[in-house]
C-alpha positions as a printed Julia matrix, in Angstrom:
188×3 Matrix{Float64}:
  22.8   -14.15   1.8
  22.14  -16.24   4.88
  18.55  -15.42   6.38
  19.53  -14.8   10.31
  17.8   -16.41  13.02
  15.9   -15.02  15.39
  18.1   -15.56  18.12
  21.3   -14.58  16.26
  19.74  -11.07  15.49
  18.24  -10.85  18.7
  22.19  -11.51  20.49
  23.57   -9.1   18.01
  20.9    -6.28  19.32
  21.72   -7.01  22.56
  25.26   -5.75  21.25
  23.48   -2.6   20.03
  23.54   -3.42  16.31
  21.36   -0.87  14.61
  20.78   -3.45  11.41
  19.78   -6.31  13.51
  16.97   -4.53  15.29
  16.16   -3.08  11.78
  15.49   -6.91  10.39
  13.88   -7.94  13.57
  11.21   -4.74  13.52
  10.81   -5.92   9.67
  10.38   -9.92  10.37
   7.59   -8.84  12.94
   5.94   -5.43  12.92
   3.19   -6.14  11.15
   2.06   -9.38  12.86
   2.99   -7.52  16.11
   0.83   -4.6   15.28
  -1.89   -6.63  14.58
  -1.74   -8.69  17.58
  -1.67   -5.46  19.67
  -4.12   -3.65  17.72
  -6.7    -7.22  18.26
  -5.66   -6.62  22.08
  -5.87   -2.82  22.29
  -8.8    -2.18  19.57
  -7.09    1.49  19.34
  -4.54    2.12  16.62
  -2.45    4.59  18.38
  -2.48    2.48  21.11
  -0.68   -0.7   19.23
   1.17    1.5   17.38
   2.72    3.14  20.88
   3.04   -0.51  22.28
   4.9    -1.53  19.24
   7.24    1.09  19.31
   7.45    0.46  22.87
   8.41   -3.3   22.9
  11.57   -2.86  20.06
  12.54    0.54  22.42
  12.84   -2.49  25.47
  14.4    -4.6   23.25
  17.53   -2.03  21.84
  17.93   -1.31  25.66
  17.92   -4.76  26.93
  14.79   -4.38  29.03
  13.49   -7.6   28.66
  16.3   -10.83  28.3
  15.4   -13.82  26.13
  16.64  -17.2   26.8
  16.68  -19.96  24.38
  16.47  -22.59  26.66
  13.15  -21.66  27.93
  11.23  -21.06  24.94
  10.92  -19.67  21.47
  12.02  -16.39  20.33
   8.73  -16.14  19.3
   6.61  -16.4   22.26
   8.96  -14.45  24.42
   8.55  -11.61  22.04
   4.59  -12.06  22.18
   4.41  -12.22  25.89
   6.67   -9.17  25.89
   4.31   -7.49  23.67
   1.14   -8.57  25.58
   3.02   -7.51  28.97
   3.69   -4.26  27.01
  -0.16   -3.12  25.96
  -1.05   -4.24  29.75
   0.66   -1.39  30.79
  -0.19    0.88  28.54
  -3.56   -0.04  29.75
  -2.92    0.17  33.27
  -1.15    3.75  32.77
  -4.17    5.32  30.81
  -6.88    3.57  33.03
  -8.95    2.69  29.94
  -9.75   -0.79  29.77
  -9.86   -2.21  26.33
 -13.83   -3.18  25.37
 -14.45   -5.76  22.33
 -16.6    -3.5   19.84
 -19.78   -5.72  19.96
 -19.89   -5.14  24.07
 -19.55   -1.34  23.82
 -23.17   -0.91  23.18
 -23.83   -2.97  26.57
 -21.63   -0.7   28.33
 -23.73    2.04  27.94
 -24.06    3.37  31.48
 -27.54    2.84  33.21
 -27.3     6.81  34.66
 -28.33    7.55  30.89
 -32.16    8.04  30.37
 -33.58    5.24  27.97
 -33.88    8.14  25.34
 -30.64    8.25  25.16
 -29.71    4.32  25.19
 -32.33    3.59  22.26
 -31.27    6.48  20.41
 -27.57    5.27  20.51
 -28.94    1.48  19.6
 -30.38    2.78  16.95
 -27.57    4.93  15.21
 -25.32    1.63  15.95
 -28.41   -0.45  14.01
 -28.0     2.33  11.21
 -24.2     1.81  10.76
 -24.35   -1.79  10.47
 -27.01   -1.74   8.38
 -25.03    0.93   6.0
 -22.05   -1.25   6.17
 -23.82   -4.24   4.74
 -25.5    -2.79   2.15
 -21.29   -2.06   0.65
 -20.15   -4.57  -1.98
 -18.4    -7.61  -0.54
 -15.02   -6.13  -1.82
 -15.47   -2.94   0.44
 -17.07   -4.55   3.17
 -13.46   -6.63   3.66
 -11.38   -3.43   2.82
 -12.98   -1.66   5.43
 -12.72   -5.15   8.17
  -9.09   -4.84   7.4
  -8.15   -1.55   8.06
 -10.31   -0.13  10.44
 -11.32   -2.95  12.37
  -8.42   -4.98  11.95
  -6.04   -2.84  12.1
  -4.11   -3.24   8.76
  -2.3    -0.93   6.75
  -3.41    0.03   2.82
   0.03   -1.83   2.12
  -0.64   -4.95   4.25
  -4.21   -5.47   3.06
  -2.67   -4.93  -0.6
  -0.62   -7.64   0.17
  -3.03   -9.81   1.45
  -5.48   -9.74  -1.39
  -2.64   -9.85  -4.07
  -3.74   -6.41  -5.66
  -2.44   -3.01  -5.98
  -2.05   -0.35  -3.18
  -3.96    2.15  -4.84
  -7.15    0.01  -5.19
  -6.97   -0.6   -1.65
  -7.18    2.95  -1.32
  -9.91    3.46  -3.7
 -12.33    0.84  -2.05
 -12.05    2.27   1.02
 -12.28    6.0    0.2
 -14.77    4.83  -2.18
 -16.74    2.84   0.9
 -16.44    5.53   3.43
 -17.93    8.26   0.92
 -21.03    4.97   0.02
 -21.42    5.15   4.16
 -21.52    8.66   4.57
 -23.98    8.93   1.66
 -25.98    6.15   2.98
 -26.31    7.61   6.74
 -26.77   10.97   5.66
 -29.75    9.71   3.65
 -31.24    7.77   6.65
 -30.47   11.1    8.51
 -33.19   13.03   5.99
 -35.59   10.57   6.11
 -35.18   10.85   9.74
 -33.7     7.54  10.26
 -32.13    9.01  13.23
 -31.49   12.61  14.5
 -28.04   13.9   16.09
């Protein structure tokens, strides 16, 4: 069988045809996902925006045409356009992780802002002290965004040893923080 262009399946959508939209969602929903998730930093977030970019697809929302570009970066853009909205509508701007901790509001008493320095010194320094195998699994997924199937995938090995680094990692970093919470590493 024939593998259909983009613009092919993209024309037979637009002609409501369930199995096009099917192969489209599979040719991009992970790449997608991950592009939103890099823009959004919140999984439910690029999941919503996902789902919400093939719903304005099926319904003709948005109207590609091939002379002015790629299928491709029309269906980015529309994406992009897509998580700026969702953005706009909550009113919560998207932060990159390593500027949260210089977000930290000023109306806070210092306590407060060296205490939550601290924990965030804590975590990183649990993280690092993981084996370089669970340190990745645990970039992937949570920080990345990936799914246990796509990060199998990725590092050519089995779904369920994805899934047994990273339980295995998050019960290493709850043992590790737990221990620095004892030794009064930090307090709550």
């Amino acid at each position: 069988m024939e593998k259909s262009t983009d613009t092919s399946l993209y024309l037979r959508v637009s002609k409501q045809d369930k199995a096009a939209l099917e192969q489209l969602y599979d040719r991009y929903e992970k790449i997608l996902f991950s592009f939103l998730y890099k823009m959004l930093e919140d999984r439910g977030l690029a999941e919503e925006a996902l789902q919400e970019v093939f719903i304005k697809i099926w319904r003709g929302k948005g109207v590609y045409d091939e002379s002015k570009g790629k299928f491709t970066s029309w269906l980015f853009r529309m994406a992009q356009n897509t998580a700026i909205d969702l953005i706009r509508k909550r009113k919560k701007p998207s932060v990159p992780i390593e500027e949260a901790a210089q977000m930290v509001s000023n109306d806070k008493p210092v306590d407060q802002q060296m205490e939550w320095s601290e924990k965030q010194e804590q975590i990183q320094t649990a993280v690092q002290h993981l084996s370089a195998e669970q340190q990745k699994m645990i970039n992937l997924f949570y920080f990345k965004g990936h799914t246990h199937e796509a990060i199998a995938e990725m590092c050519d090995i089995p779904l369920g040893t994805v899934k047994s680094r990273i339980r295995l990692a998050l019960k290493k970093l709850k043992t590790s923080l737990h221990g620095m919470q004892e030794r009064g590493a930090y307090d709550d």
